[in-house]
N, C-alpha and C positions, 0 to 999 in steps of 0.2 A: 135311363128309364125307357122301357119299350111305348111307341104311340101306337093305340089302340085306332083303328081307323075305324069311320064310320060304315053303315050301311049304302050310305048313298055314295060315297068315296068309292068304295069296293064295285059298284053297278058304273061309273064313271069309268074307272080303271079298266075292266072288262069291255065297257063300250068302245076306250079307244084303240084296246090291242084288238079287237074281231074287225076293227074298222079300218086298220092299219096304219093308223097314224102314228103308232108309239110300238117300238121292236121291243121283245122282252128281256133282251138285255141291256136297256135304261134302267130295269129294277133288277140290277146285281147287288147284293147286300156290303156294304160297306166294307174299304181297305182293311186290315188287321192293323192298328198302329203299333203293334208291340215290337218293342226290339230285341233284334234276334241278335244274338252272339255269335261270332263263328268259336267253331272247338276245332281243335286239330287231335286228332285221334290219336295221332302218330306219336305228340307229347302233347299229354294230359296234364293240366296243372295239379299238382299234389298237392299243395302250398296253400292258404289260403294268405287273405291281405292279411290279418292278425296275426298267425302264426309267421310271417316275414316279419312283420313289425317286431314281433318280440324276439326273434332272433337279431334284428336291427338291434335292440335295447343291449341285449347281451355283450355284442362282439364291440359298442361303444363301452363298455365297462371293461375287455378288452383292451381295445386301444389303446385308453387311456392307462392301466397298467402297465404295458409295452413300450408306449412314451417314456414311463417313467425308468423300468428297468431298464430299455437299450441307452439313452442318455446317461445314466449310472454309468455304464458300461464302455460304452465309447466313450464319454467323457466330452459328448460333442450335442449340438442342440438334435434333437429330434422329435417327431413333431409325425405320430399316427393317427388318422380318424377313420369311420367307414362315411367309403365313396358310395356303395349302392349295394343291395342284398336283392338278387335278383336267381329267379327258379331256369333250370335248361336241361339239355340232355348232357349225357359226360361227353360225349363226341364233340360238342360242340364245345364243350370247355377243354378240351385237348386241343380242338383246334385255336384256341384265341390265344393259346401262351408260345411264348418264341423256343427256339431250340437254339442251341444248349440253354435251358434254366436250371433253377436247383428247386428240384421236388422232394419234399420230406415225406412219407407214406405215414402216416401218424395214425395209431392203433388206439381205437377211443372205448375204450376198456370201461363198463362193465357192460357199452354197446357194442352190438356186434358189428363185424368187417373194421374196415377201413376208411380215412378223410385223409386227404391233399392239403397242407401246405406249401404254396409256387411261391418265390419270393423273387422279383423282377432281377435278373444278372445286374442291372446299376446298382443294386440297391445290395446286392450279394459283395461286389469287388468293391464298392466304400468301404463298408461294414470290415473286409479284410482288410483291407488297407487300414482304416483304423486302427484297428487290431497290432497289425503290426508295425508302428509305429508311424505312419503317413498322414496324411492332413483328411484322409477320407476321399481322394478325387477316386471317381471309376472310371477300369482303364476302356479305351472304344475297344480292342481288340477282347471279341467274348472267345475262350473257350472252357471247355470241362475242368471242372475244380482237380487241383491236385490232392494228393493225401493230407498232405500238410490243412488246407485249404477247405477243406472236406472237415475235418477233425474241429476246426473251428469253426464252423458252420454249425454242427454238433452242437459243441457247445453254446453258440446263440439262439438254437430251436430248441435247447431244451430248458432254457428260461421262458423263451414266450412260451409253450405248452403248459408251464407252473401257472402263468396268468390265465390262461387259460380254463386252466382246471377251477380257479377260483372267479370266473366270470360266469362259469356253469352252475357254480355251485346251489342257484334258489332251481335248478332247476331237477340238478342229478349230482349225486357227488361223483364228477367225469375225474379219470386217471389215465389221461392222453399218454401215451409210449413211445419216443422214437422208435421208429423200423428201420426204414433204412432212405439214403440221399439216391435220389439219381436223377441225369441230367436231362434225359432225352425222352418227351412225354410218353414216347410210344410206348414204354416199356412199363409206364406205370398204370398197368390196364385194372382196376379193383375194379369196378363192376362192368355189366356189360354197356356197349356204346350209347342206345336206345333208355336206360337206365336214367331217371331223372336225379336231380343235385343242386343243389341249392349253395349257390355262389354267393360268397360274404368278398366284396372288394374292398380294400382296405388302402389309400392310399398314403404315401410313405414319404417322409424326407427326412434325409438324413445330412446335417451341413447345409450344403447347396446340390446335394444328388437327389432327384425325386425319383418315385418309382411307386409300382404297384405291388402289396403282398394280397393273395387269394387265398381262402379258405374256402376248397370243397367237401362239403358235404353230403355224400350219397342219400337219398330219400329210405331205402332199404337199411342205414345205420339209423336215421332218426327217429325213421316211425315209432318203437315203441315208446317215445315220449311225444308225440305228436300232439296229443291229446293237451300238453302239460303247456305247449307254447301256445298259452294265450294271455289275453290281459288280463282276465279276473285267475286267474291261477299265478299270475308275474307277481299280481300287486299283491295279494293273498298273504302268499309268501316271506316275501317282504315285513309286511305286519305281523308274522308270525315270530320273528325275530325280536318283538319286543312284547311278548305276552308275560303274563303275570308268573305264568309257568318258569318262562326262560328265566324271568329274574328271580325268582326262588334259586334254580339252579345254582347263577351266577353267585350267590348271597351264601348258598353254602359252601363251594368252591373256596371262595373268599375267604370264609370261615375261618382255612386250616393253615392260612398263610403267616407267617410268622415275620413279626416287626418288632423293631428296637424301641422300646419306652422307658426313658432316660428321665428320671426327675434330678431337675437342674436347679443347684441351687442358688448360683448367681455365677457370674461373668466380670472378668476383667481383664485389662490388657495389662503384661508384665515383660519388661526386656528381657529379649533371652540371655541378658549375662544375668539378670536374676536368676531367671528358671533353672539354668545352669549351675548356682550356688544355691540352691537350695537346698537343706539336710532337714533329716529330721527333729521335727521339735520345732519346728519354722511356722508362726502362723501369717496364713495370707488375708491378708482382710481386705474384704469384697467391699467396695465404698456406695455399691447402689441396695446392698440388701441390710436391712436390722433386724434384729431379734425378733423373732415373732410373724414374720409378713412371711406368706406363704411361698412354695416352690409351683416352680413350674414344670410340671408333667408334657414332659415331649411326645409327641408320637411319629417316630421318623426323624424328622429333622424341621418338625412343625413343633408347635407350641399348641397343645389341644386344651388342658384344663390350668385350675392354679389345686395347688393338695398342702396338706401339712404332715410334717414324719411322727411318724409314731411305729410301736412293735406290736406285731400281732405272736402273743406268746413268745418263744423265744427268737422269732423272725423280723427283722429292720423292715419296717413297711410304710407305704405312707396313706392318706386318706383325701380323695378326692373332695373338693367342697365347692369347685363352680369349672362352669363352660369359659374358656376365655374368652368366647364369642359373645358369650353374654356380658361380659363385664367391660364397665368404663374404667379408664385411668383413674377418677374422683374416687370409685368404688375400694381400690388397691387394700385403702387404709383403713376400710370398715372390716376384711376377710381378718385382718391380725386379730379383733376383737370377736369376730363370728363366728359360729360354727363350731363344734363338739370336736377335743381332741382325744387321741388314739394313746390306748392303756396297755 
């Protein structure tokens, strides 16, 4: 709140500056306390914290897929999480990965350009060495994958882009593409240096070889979902996946599936030298069912209702007359006497 000064303050004030006892800049109007941000013009943050976070949310749904398929795969423990998702220029992300690496140029299809995944050479020559029968050690001598080497690489990147594609999926249905491997960052120029990108680190162990995999992201491929990474559009989403709608869907889908229902009339065990001499004219008497007590209507290979047989016209059919779920064991002996039989 402003202080409104008096009359006599104001004639005080004035007497001490004409008298010179007080300089006028003792009444400079107070510091600004606001704090000021520096911005670097040069890279601008694209990114906001939320739209990082929910890229965070993503690439841990990620991960955790990647765990799972490379351990399938290799046969060996592996163990991916994200390390940090952090915004930079591409220059700078050229600069921070070693040479020779293996860069995948990955085409994120139905977004435009290109994204990078780097996967650390430790983490590249375990994974081959696995592969090709080894315990998974990498070797210290790095260089450029061979054909052979290359070809299986291949095939490891394009299992994690299937994870991929379904870590995307509340966001965009993405259809990531292998392009092409190469070794040497300088060659993999997708956008220009000055170009901002958004760095997903993922760090990696595979055995006892740790390492880093990165997924760049150009700002110029994500923008037009920009909009989409946030938290009320993640969680949204999400809940969208259990609306009254979807389960209607589900429910007719369902509908047209076709299952075995077996009305079973009773059960017994018989040596197979019986089974084996058995001819016709042979009756097998069932020692747990009597005359009259109802069948049990399968569904699958569950036990869903109890029925009794009868013919609809000139058709063998039978009549449903209780839920198993509903009935007790005491009940068994009441269904023989209950219930309308079938003409």
């Amino acid at each position: 709140m402003t202080e409104v000064l008096s009359q006599d303050e104001i004639d005080q004030l004035l007497t001490a500056i004409n008298a010179g006892d007080t300089e006028p800049e003792d009444f400079r109007p107070a510091a600004d306390t606001r704090k000021i941000k520096i911005y670097d013009f040069k890279r601008p943050d694209k990114f906001s914290k939320e739209q990082i976070r929910t890229v965070s949310i993503m690439h841990e749904t990620f991960a955790r897929l990647t765990t799972t398929a490379l351990s399938a795969n290799l046969r060996s423990m592996v163990h991916v999480h994200v390390a940090s998702v952090d915004q930079l220029t591409y220059e700078e992300f050229i600069r921070s990965i070693p040479t020779p690496t293996t860069l995948a140029i990955i085409n994120m299809d139905p977004l435009k350009g290109n994204a990078i995944l780097e996967i650390d050479p430790a983490i590249t020559f375990s994974i081959i060495d696995r592969l090709f029968g080894g315990t998974g050690e990498s070797t210290k001598s790095q260089h450029e994958l061979t054909d052979i080497e290359q070809s299986v690489m291949e095939g490891i990147i394009v299992r994690i882009l299937g994870n991929m594609r379904e870590a995307w999926a509340q966001v965009i249905d993405l259809r990531p593409r292998l392009g092409q491997i190469d070794t040497n960052p300088q060659f993999a120029q997708i956008v220009p240096p000055t170009e901002m990108v958004v760095l997903v680190t993922l760090e990696t162990k595979v055995g006892e070889v740790e390492g880093m995999m990165n997924f760049c992201i150009p700002y110029l491929t994500i923008e037009p979902i920009i909009s989409k990474l946030s938290a009320q559009f993640w969680y949204s989403s999400v809940r969208r996946g259990t609306t009254t709608e979807n389960l209607n869907i589900l429910k007719e889908k369902l509908s047209t599936v076709d299952v075995n229902v077996v009305a079973e009339v009773g059960r017994i065990q018989v040596p197979i030298k019986d089974v084996l001499s058995l001819q016709r004219g042979d009756v097998v008497r069932l020692a747990t069912v009597r005359v009259g007590d109802p069948f049990s209507l399968n569904i699958g290979n569950k036990k869903k209702y109890l029925c009794r047989p009868g013919v609809v016209g000139k058709k063998v059919a039978v009549q449903i007359v209780k839920r198993i779920a509903e009935f007790a064991e005491n009940e068994f002996e009441e269904l023989s006497t209950d219930g309308e039989d079938l003409v």
